[in-house]
C-alpha positions as CSV (number, residue, x, y, z in Angstrom):
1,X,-89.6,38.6,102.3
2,X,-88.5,42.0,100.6
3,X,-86.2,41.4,97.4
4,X,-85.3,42.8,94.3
5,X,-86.2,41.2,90.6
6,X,-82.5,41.3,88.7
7,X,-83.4,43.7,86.0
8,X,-80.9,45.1,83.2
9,X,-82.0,48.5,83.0
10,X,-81.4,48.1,79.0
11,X,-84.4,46.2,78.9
12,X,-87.4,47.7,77.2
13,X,-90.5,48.0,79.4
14,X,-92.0,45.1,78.1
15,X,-88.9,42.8,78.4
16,X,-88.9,43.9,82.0
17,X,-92.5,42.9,82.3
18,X,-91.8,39.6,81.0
19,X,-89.2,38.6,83.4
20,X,-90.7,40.1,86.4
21,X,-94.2,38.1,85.0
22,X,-91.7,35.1,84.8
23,X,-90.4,35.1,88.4
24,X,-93.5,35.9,89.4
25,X,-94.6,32.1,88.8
26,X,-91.3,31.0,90.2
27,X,-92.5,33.0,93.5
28,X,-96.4,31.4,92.6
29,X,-94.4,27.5,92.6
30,X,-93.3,27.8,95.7
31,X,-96.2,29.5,97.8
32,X,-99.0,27.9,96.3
33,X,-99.0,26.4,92.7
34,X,-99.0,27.3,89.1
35,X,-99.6,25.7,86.2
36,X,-96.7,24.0,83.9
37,X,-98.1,25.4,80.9
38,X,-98.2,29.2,82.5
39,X,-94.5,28.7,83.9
40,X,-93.4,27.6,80.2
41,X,-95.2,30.0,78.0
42,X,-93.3,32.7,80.8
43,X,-90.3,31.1,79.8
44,X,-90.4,31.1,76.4
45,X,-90.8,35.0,76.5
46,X,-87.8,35.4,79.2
47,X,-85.2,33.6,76.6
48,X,-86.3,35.7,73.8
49,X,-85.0,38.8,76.3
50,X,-82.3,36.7,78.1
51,X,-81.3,33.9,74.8
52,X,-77.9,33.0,76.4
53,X,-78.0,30.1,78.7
54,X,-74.8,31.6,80.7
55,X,-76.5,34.9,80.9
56,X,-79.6,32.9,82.1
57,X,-77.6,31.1,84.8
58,X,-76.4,34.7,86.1
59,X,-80.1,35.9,86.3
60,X,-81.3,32.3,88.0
61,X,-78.6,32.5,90.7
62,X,-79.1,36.2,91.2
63,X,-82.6,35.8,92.1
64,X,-81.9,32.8,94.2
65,X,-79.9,34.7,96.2
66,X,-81.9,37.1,96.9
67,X,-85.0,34.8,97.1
68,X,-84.5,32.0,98.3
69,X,-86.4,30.4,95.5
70,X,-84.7,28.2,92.2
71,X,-86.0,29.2,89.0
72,X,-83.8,26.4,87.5
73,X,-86.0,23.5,89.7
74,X,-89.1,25.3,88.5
75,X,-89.0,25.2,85.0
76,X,-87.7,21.7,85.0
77,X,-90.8,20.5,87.1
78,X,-92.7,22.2,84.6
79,X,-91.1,20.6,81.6
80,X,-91.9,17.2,83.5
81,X,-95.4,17.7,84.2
82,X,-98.2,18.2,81.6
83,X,-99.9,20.5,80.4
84,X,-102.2,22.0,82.8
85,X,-101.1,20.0,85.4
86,X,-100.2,22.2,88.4
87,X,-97.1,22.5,90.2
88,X,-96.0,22.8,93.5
89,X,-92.3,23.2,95.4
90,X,-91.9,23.0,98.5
């Protein structure tokens, strides 16, 4: 599937890197699995670039469209898992 990551192009290069890294693991939770502590720590650093929840809806739903995959779904399986525990959506 050929998409494109929602980037602001106001973002520094590392912000970028840190969302891309972050839907990355959204793309990993689907396909294979991930880790619930990898898909959290990647949180973490997208809302210190994207701190509003409603700008965070806007980037969730833009990448779903384009994806296919829910970033939303994602990070709520990871908050119910633990730790280490590995994720997987089918």
């Amino acid at each position: 599937m050929e998409y494109h990551y929602p980037i602001d192009p106001d973002w520094s290069t590392e912000e970028v890197i840190n969302v891309v890294e972050f839907f990355q693991l959204v793309e990993q939770a689907y396909e294979k699995d991930v880790r619930a502590d990898q898909v959290l720590d990647q949180y973490k650093l997208l809302k210190q670039v994207v701190p509003s929840k409603a700008e965070e809806k806007t980037l969730f739903k833009d990448f779903e469209k384009q994806s296919g995959y829910v970033p939303y779904k994602v990070v709520q399986a990871a908050k119910q898992a633990d730790g280490s525990e590995k994720i997987y959506l089918r």
